[in-house]
BAGUGU-726154 format. One record per residue (C-alpha): residue in three letters; x, y, z. Coordinates in steps of 0.1 Angstrom, whole numbers, padded with zeros to 4 digits, always signed. Layout:
<recs>
ALAXYZ/...
</recs>
This chain:
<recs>
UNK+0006+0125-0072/UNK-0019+0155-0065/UNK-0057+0149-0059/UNK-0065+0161-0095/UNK-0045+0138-0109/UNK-0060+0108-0090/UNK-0094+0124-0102/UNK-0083+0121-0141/UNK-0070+0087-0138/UNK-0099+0075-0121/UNK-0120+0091-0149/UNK-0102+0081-0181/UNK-0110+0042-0161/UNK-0143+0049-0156/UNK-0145+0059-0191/UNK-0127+0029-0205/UNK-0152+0004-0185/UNK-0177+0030-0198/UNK-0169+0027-0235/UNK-0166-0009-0231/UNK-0201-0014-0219/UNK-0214+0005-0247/UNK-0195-0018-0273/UNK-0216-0049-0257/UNK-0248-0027-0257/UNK-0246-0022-0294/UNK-0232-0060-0294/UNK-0264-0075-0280/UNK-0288-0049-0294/UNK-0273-0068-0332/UNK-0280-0101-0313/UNK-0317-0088-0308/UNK-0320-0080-0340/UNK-0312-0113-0352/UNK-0331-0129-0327/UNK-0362-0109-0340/UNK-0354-0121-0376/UNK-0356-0154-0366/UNK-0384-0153-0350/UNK-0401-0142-0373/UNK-0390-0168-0396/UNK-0403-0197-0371/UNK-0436-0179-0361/UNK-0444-0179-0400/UNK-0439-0221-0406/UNK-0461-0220-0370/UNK-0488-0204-0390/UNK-0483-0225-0424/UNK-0485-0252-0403/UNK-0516-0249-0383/UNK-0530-0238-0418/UNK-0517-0275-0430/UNK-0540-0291-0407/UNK-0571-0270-0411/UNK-0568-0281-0449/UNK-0565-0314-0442/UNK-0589-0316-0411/UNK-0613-0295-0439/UNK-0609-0323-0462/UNK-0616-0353-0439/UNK-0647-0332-0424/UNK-0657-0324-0461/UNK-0655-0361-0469/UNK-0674-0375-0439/UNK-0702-0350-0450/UNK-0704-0363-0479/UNK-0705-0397-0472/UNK-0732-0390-0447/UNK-0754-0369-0466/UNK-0744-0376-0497/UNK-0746-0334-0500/UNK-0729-0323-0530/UNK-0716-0286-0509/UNK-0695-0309-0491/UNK-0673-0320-0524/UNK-0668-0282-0527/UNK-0654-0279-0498/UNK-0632-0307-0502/UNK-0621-0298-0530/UNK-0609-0266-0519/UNK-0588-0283-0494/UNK-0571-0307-0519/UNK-0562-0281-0538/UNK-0542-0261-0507/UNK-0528-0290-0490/UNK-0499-0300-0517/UNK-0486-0261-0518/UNK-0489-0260-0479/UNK-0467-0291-0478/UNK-0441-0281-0501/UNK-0438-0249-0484/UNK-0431-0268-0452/UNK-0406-0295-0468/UNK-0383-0260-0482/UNK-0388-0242-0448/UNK-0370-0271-0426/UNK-0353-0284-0449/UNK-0321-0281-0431/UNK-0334-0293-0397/UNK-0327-0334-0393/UNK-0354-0338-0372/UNK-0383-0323-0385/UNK-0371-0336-0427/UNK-0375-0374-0407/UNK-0413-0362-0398/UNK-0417-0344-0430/UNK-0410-0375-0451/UNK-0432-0395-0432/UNK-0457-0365-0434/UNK-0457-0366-0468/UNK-0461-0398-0473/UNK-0495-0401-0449/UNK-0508-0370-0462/UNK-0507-0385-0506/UNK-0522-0419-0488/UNK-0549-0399-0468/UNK-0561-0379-0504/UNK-0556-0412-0523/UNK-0583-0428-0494/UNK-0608-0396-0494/UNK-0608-0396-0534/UNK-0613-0435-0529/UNK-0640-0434-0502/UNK-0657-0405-0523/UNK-0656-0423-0552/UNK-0671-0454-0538/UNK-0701-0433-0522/UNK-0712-0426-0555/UNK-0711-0457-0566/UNK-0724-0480-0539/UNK-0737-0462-0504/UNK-0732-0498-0489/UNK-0700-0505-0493/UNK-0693-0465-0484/UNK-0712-0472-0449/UNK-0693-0503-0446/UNK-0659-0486-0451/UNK-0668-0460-0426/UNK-0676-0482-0400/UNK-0641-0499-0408/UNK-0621-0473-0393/UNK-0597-0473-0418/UNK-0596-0435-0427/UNK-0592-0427-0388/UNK-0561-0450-0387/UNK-0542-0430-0410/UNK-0553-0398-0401/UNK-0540-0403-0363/UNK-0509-0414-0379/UNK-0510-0384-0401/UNK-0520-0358-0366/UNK-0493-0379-0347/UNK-0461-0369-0369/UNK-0473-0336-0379/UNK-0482-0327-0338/UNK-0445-0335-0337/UNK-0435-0315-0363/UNK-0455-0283-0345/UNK-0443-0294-0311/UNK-0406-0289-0322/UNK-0415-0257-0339/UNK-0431-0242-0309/UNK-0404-0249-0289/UNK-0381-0230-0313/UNK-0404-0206-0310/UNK-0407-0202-0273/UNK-0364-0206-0276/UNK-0364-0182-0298/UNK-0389-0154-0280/UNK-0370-0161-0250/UNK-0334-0153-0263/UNK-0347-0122-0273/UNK-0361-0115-0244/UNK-0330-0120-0226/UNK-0306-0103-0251/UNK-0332-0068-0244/UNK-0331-0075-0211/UNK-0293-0076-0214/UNK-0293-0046-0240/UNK-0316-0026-0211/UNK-0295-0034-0179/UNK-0261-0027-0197/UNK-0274+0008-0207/UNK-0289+0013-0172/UNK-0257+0004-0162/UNK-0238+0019-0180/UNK-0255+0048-0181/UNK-0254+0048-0142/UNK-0216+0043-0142/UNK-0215+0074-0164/UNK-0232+0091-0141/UNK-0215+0081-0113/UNK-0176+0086-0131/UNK-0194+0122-0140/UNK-0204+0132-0099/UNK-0173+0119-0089/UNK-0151+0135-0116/UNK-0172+0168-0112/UNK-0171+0167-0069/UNK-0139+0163-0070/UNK-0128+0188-0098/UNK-0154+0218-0092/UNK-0159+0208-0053/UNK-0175+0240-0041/UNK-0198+0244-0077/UNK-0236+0245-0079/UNK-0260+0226-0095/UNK-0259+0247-0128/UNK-0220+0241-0134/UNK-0230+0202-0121/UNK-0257+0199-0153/UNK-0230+0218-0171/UNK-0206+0190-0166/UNK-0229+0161-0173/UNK-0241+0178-0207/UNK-0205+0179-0219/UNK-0194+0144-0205/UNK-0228+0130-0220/UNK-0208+0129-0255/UNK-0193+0098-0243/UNK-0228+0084-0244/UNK-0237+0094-0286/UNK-0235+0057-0291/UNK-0267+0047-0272/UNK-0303+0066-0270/UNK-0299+0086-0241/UNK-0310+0121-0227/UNK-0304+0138-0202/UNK-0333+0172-0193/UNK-0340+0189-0161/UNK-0371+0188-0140/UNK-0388+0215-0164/UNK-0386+0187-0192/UNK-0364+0209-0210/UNK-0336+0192-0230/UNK-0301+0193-0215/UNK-0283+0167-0235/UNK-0292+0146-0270/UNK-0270+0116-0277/UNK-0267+0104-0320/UNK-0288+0072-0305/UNK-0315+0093-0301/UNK-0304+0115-0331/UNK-0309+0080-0353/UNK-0341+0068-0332/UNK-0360+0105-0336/UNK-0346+0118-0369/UNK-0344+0152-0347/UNK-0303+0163-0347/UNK-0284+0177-0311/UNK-0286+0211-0321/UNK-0324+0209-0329/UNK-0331+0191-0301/UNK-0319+0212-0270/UNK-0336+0233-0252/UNK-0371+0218-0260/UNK-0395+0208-0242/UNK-0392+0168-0243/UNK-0425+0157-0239/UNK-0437+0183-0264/UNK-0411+0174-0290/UNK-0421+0134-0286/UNK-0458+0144-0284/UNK-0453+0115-0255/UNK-0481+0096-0243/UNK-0483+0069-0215/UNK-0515+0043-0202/UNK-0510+0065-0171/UNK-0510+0102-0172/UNK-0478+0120-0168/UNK-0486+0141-0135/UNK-0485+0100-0120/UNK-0455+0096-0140/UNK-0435+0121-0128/UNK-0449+0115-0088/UNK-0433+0078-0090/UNK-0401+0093-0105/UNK-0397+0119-0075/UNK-0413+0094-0046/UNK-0391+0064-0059/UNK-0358+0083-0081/UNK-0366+0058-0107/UNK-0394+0046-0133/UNK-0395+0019-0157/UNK-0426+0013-0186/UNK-0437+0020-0220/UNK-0443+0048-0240/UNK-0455+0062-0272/UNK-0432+0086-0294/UNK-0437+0107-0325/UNK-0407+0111-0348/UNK-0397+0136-0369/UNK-0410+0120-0400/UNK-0441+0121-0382/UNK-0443+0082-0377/UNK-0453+0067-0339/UNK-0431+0040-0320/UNK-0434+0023-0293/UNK-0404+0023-0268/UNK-0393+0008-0237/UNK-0383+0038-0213/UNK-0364+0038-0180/UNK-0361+0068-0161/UNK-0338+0081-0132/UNK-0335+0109-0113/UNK-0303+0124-0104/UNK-0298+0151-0074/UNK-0278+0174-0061/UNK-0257+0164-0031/UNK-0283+0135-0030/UNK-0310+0167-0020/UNK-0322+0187-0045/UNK-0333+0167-0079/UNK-0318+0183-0105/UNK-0320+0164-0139/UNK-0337+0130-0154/UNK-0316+0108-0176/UNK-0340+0091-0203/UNK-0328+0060-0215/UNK-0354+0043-0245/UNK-0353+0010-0266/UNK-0373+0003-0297/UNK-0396-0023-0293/UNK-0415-0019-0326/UNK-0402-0054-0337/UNK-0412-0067-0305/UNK-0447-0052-0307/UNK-0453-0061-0345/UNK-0441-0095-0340/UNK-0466-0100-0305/UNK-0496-0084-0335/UNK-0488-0108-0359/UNK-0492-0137-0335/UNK-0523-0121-0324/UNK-0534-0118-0359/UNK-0525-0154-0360/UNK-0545-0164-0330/UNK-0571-0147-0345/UNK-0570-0162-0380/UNK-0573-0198-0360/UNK-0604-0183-0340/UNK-0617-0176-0376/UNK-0609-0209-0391/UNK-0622-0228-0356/UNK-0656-0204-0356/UNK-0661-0216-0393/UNK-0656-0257-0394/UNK-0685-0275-0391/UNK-0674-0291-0360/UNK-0675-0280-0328/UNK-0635-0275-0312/UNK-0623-0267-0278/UNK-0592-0264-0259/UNK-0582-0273-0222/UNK-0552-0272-0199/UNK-0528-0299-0191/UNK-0557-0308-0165/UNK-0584-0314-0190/UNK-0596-0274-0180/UNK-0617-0265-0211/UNK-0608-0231-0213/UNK-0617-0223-0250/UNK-0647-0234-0277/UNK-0654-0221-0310/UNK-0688-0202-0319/UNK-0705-0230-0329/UNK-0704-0250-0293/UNK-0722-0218-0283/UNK-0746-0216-0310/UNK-0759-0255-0308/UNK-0757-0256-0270/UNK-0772-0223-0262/UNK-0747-0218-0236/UNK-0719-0194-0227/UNK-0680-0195-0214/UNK-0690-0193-0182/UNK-0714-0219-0178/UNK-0691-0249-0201/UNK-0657-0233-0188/UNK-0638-0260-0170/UNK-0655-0292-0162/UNK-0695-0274-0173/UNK-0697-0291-0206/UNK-0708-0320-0181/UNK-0741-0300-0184/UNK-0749-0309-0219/UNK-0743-0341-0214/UNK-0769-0373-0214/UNK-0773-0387-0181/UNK-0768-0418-0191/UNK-0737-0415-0207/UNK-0719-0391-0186/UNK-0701-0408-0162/UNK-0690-0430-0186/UNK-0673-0400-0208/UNK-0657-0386-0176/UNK-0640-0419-0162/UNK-0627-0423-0202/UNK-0614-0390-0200/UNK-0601-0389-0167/UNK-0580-0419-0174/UNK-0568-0404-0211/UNK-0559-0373-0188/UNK-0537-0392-0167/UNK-0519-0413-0192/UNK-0516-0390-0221/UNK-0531-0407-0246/UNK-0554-0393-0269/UNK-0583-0393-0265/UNK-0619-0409-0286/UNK-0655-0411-0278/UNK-0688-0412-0291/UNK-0721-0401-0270/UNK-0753-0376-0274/UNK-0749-0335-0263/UNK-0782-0317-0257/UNK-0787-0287-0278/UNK-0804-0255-0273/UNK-0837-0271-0286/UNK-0831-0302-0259/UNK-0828-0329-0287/UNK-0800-0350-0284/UNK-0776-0355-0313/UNK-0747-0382-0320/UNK-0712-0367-0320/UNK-0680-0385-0324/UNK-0653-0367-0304/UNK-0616-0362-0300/UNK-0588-0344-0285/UNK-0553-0348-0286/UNK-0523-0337-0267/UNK-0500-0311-0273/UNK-0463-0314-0257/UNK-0436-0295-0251/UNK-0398-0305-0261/UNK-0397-0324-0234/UNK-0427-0346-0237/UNK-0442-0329-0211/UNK-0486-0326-0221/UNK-0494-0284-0225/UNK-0527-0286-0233/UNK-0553-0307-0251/UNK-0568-0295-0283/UNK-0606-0317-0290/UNK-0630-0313-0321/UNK-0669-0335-0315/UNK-0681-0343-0349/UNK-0719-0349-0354/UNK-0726-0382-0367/UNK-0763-0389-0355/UNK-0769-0389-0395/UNK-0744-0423-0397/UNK-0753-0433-0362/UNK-0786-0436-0371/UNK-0780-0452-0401/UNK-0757-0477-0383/UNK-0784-0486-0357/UNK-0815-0486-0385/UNK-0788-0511-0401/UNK-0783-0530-0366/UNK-0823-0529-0369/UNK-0828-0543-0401/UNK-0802-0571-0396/UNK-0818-0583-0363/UNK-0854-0584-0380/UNK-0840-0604-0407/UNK-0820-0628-0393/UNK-0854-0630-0367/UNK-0869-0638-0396/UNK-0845-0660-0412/UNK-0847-0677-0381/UNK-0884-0684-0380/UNK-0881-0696-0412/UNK-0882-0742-0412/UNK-0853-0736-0437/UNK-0815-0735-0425/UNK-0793-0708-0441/UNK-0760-0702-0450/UNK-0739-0671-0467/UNK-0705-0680-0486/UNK-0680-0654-0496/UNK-0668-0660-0529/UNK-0639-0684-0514/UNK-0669-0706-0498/UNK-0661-0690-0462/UNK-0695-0693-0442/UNK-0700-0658-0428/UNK-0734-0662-0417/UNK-0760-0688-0405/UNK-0792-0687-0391/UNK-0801-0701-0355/UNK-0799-0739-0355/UNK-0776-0741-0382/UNK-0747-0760-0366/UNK-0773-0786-0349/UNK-0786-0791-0384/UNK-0751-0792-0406/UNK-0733-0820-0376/UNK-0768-0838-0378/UNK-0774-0841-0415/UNK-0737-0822-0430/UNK-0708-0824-0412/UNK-0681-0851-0419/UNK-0673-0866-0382/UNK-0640-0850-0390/UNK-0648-0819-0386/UNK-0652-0799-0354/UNK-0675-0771-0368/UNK-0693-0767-0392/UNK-0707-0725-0382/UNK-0689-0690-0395/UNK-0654-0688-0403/UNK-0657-0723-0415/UNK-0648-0728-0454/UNK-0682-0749-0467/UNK-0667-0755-0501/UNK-0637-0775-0486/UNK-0658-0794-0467/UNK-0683-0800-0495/UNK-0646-0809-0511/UNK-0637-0835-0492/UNK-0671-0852-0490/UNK-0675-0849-0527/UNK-0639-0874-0531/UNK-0666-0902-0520/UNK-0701-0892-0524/UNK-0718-0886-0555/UNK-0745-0862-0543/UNK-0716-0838-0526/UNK-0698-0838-0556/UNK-0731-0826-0578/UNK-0739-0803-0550/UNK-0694-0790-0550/UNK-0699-0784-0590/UNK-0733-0763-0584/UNK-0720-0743-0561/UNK-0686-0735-0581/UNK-0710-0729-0611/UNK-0734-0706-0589/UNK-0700-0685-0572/UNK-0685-0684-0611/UNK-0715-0669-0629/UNK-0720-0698-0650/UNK-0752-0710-0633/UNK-0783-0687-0623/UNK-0791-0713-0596/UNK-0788-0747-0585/UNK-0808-0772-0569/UNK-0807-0805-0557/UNK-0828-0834-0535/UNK-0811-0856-0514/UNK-0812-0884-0487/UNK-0798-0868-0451/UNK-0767-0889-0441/UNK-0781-0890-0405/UNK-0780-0922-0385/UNK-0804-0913-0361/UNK-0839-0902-0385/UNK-0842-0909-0423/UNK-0851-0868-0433/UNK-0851-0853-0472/UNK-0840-0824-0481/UNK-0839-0796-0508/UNK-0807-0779-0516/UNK-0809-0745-0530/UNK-0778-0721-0541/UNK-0785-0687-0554/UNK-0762-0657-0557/UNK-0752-0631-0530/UNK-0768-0596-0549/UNK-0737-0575-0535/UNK-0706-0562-0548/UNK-0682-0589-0527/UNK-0701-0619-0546/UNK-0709-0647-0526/UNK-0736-0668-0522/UNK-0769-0682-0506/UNK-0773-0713-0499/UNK-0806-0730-0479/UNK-0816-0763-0473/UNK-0853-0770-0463/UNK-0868-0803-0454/UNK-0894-0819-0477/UNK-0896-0853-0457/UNK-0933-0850-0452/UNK-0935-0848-0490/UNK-0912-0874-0498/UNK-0921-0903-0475/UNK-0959-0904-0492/UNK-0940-0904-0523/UNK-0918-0933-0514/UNK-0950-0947-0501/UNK-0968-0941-0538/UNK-0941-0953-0559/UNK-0938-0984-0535/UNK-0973-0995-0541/UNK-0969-0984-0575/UNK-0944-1009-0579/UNK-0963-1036-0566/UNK-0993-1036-0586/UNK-0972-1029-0616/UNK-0948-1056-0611/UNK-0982-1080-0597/UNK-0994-1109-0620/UNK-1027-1107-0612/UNK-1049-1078-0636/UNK-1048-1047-0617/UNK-1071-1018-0626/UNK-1082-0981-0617/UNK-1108-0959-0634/UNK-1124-0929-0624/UNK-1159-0922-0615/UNK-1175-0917-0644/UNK-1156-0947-0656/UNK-1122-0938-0674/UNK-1089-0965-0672/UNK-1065-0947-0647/UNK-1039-0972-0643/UNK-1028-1008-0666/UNK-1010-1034-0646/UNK-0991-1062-0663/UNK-1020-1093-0652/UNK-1043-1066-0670/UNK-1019-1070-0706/UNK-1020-1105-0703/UNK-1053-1106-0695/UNK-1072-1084-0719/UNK-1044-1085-0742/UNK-1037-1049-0743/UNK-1009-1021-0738/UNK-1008-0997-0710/UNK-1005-0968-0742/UNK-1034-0989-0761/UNK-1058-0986-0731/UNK-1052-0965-0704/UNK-1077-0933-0712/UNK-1102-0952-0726/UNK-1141-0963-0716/UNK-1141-0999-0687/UNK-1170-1006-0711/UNK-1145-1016-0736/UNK-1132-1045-0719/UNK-1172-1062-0717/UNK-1178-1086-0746/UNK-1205-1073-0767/UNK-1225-1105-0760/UNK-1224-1099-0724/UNK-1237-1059-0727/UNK-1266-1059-0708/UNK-1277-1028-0690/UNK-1285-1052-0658/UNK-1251-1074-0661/UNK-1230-1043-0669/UNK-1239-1028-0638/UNK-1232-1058-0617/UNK-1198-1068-0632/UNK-1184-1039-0645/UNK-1180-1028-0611/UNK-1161-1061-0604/UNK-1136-1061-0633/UNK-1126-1027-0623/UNK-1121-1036-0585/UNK-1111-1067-0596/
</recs>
């Protein structure tokens, strides 16, 4: 077998391998593209679903405004929300639809999200109809329940997504990076079949025949964007790739000027360029290109040189990828970032992002503009700054701990503002995890709520004076539900009911204690509880405006009166008031009255009482039998009345008038 023979076999190898490599090239490079499509595809339910929770994060902040301020901007705003959420949702349930675990999330999603509207259209329609029961239903936390169960499956839903994302970007990363090192090397095992091939063949040749032989045997290569020009930058070689990347055909092509023809332009000038190619026979990096159509791309480039003898360099063989996909697809996230910077600068809350480490890395505009400070000063941990003195370890240690055990995290405490007026706010910040549980970063929103905060304490304040009041008062107090559930008393009310109230039975007699079943039970034995039972049902019902009652206290120890008063609780629950205020020192002279009363009354001897001027007060029995009159017949008229007319002397009058009527 002579030495040209073992040159041609070892070439027509070379060649196969060659030809093989390029069928995986243009393999992968269809991966890539589907890679790109998908995405795509992911990045946009990414976006729908960030702009998911704006809306409904814009509705709950819409509807705390409201109930607040009671500003009707704020129903606007909600109302734009509403009306985005239900599209945004459906979009989402079509987009997965065929992912398992995200439809589990989706239907539980769906579910939250139709109970959260249903509680803000409740909530807002209770505000305008009673602001107390609105405060009252804000302070219950209700609302906050659902929506952390509503942030909880939809975080899930986003942290799947990103990590399809992230799968996704990276696949495509790989199959390019594939796509690049199978042209490099196949392009370099072109090159090196070529050298050999040509050594061996044309031995004794110079470099000219040498570029001669690479432009013919650069055919081989149509199928990928190659090109092959010597060090002048004139074109020796233009493979179909580039004829299909440039629009610019073989013929066309050679003999120009590359870098005139591609208008190419690089970050770094092309002098420094071309110094790394020669100092280092290689260089890697991206450029810009002008087609034929006139259009610009951006392309991933690798250059290397190729010399003669390993001396001399004597041609560059340009190998380029288009990474327009790659670069529209990395703008459109950036758009997407931006939209969210946007979205965060416009909320009325203030929102911030940290590391896994709690590293606050990120606010929105309006942390700046009611702090009056900048990224550098609140970066990290400097949002410790702002903070009240008093409250500032506290936060930290909370945080700390949330930090370290993932949980989300919830706080409420006063942030200086530019002016140095502290204001309430109510903050949060939730985790964001990976596919494998594993805490990226920590997304927090602070809320100001000094309106409700200090409506809350004026509340605390108002409550505190009156029961102060209540219990200054000589009267001891009760509140009923509408079930007869005591759920407040004033001080010295459970001395007073086991004194003068409470069965021996019962334990207690304070709050959480049902006063109609213990009025109940008594009543099944004593007459005055079961008048005071039937009041109190009539009171509760409607049927009785209010009810009163005096009785005789029960207690052993001191014989006390008392008045029983019931009147209705003015709110929208019902209920009602019920006091009981001694009147002892008015009743004992009473009981002392009537017991005299009914001595002289029931006394045979003739009892009277006139006034001063001499007017019958009071007509005892003795006094009927005696004078022969009525109590109706007399009383009201003139003593003189009883003196015989033979005895009506002005001297005797005076002397026993006097005596009759003391008599």
């Amino acid at each position: 077998m002579t030495e040209r023979r073992v040159t041609v076999i070892g070439l027509v190898l070379g060649l196969i391998v060659l030809a093989g490599l390029i069928a995986y090239a243009v393999d992968r490079s269809v991966e890539q593209a589907t890679q790109r499509g998908k995405f795509r595809e992911i990045r946009n339910v990414v976006e729908h679903i960030l702009a998911f929770q704006s809306y409904v994060s814009g509705a709950e902040s819409a509807q705390r405004g409201f109930l607040l301020t009671h500003d009707p901007q704020y129903l606007g705003t909600y109302d734009v929300a509403r009306e985005k959420i239900p599209a945004a949702l459906t979009f989402l349930e079509q987009t997965i639809e065929q992912d398992t675990f995200q439809q589990e999330h989706m239907t539980r999603l769906r579910l939250l999200t139709e109970r959260k509207l249903a509680e803000l259209r409740a909530s807002l329609d209770m505000a305008q109809k009673n602001t107390e029961e609105a405060i009252t239903f804000v302070r219950s936390n209700a609302g906050k329940l659902l929506m952390d169960d509503l942030e909880r499956d939809l975080k899930a839903i986003l942290d799947h997504e990103y990590e399809l994302l992230r799968v996704a970007d990276q696949q495509e990363r790989q199959v390019a990076e594939e796509v690049f090192q199978t042209i490099i090397g196949a392009t370099l095992l072109a090159m090196l079949v070529l050298g050999v091939g040509t050594y061996r063949v044309v031995r004794d040749s110079g470099a000219r025949e040498l570029i001669d032989q690479l432009r013919d045997q650069a055919n081989l290569l149509n199928l990928a964007p190659i090109m092959t020009r010597d060090m002048d930058g004139r074109i020796l070689s233009w493979s179909k790739g580039y004829e299909r990347l440039y629009g610019w055909t073989e013929n066309e092509a050679i003999g120009k000027i590359s870098h005139d023809l591609l208008q190419t332009s690089c970050s770094t000038s092309l002098d420094e360029t071309r110094a790394t190619l020669l100092r280092e026979g290689q260089w890697a990096g991206e450029l810009t290109h002008t087609r034929r159509d006139g259009t610009t791309i951006p392309v991933a480039a690798s250059w290397t040189l190729l010399k003669e003898g390993n001396r001399r360099p004597v041609a560059v063989v340009e190998v380029t990828t288009n990474i327009s996909e790659l670069r529209a697809a990395q703008t459109a996230l950036a758009e997407s970032e931006g939209r969210f910077r946007v979205l965060a600068d416009n909320i009325s809350q203030f929102a911030w992002v940290a590391d896994e480490k709690g590293w606050i890395y990120w606010y929105n505009n309006r942390w700046f503009e009611y702090t009056g400070t900048t990224l550098s000063e609140m970066k990290g941990w400097g949002w410790m700054k702002v903070h009240h003195p008093d409250h500032v370890d506290r936060v930290v240690e909370k945080f700390a701990r949330c930090l370290e055990t993932g949980e989300a995290w919830e706080d409420t405490f006063p942030l200086r503002g530019r002016d140095g007026q502290y204001r309430w706010f109510l903050s949060r910040a939730i985790p964001i995890h990976n596919a494998q549980g594993k805490v990226l970063q920590w997304f927090g929103t602070n809320t100001d709520i000094t309106s409700q905060y200090q409506t809350e304490q004026a509340l605390i304040d108002q409550t505190t004076l009156t029961q102060s009041i209540l219990d200054s008062l000589h009267v001891h107090i009760a509140v009923i539900d509408v079930r007869g559930m005591i759920v407040q008393v004033t001080a010295g009310w459970e001395h007073f009911s086991r004194e003068h109230l409470i069965p021996s039975s019962v334990e207690s007699f304070g709050t959480t204690v049902n006063y109609l079943d213990v009025v109940r039970s008594a009543a099944q034995s004593d007459e005055q509880a079961r008048r005071a039972l039937e009041g109190m049902e009539a009171v509760l019902s409607g049927r009785l405006e209010v009810f009163e009652q005096e009785y005789l206290s029960p207690s052993p120890s001191k014989r006390c009166w008392y008045r029983m008063s019931v009147v209705p609780l003015n709110t929208s629950e019902g209920g009602a008031v019920i006091s009981h205020h001694d009147i002892t020192t008015r009743k004992i002279p009473e009981e002392a009255q009537a017991f005299l009363a009914a001595i002289v009354t029931s006394s045979p001897d003739a009892i009277i009482t006139k006034s001063v001027d001499g007017m019958i007060l009071t007509w005892n029995r003795g006094a009927e039998g005696l004078f022969g009159y009525t109590r109706d017949e007399i009383v009201g008229q003139r003593v003189n009345r009883l003196v015989p007319r033979s005895c009506k002397r002005r001297s005797y009058i005076s002397v026993t008038v006097p005596c009759a009527a003391q008599a």
